[in-house]
Steps between C-alpha positions, in 0.01 A plus 500: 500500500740269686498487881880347586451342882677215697234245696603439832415121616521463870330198572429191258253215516546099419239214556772314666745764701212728560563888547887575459683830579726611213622847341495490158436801228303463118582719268096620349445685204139609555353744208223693387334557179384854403317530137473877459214637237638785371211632296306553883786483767312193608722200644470152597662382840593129473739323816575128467543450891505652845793757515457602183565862422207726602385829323675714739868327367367513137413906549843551690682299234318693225576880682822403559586390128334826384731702684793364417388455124412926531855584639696284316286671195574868637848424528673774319215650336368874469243571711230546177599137420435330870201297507296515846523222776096345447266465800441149511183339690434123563201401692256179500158571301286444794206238451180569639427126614815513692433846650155392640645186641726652717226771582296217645750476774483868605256702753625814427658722207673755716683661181499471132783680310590516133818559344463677143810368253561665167241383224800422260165555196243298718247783447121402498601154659337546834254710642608467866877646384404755251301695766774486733781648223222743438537662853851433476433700141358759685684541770833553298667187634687236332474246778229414811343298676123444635370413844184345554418486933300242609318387180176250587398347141753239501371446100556802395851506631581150327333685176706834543830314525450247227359835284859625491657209310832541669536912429431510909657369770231387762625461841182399783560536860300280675321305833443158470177307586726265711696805707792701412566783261708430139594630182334362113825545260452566169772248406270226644181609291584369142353148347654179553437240257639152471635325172599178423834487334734190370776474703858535321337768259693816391469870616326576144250260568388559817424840406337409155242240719438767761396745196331289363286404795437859591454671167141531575526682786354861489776665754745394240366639229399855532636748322474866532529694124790681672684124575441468069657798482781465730608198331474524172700820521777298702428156296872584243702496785331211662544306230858622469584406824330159479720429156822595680411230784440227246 
């Protein structure tokens, strides 16, 4: 994903004139790599500098592609032959480690609310989740969301969130330790790693050394029997669609 922007320059430095005042404009290109596993709806968030698209612009870009993709599709046909818009949810997979850092910071949880998304065939994949849908379930509704007030057991909290693997959007009102009140995003909850890449290297390649590097991680990797299910019963037209890009 390509984020087109135009550096301002207002001031410039030289070791002999010092600080200068100019006006001048780069052109900057700044991108972001997204390697989507399609077997688990798992994806990999790679930016090569600061201003790089975020998640937010990747999940706007994606809904609004969607859409136009579904009524370009609809155009003209019966209304047996439509195909639906999809409900489409990107969210960090919140880490644990980072959770409890940023709890360290905070006196008080004043409120802890989850946001259920749909389960797309990630059945079984977290405890935490499934017994939210299940009052959901119960209930008769098709969407919710859970408050916890004033939760104590900061560790259980950091547990609970990280239990939902992404199905949940955490939000955590807080009071910090140092004064003032504040909100915990969910956006700001996922892992950041750091890797090493050769400069002048090609999209492909970036994302084959990231893969490669994280292959071993367990968030990446788990896989519901409905995800098999899901995508081998998709898999033809994957592949068609792939074959028509190449």
């Amino acid at each position: 994903m390509v984020k087109k922007t135009k550096l301002e320059v207002r001031t410039e430095y030289d070791n002999n004139k010092g600080v200068t005042f100019t006006h001048k404009f780069y052109d900057s290109a700044s991108i972001s790599i997204f390697t989507i596993f399609l077997d688990n709806h798992r994806m990999i968030y790679t930016t090569n500098q600061k201003g790089s698209p975020d998640i937010r612009s990747f999940s706007a870009t994606v809904k609004d592609v969607f859409k136009n993709y579904v009524k370009l599709y609809n155009k003209n046909k019966r209304e047996n032959e439509r195909i639906a818009y999809p409900v489409v949810d990107i969210v960090n997979l919140p880490s644990k480690k980072d959770i409890k850092e940023k709890l360290e910071t905070v006196k008080k949880i004043r409120k802890l609310t989850f946001k259920l998304f749909n389960p797309n065939g990630d059945f079984n994949m977290s405890n935490t989740y499934d017994d939210m849908l299940t009052q959901l379930e119960k209930a008769g509704a098709k969407k919710g969301s859970f408050v916890i007030n004033s939760p104590t057991k900061f560790e259980n909290v950091a547990e609970m969130i990280t239990d939902t693997k992404g199905l949940a959007e955490a939000k955590i009102e807080v009071e910090y330790k140092a004064g003032g009140k504040g909100t915990i995003d969910h956006q700001t909850m996922g892992e950041k790693i750091s890797i090493d890449l050769p400069e002048y290297t090609s999209i492909g390649s970036v994302s084959n050394v990231v893969v490669s590097t994280l292959k071993d991680k367990k968030e990446l990797n788990e896989i519901s029997d409905e995800n098999i299910k899901i995508y081998e019963e998709n898999k033809p037209q994957i592949n068609r669609i792939i074959s028509n890009q190449n």
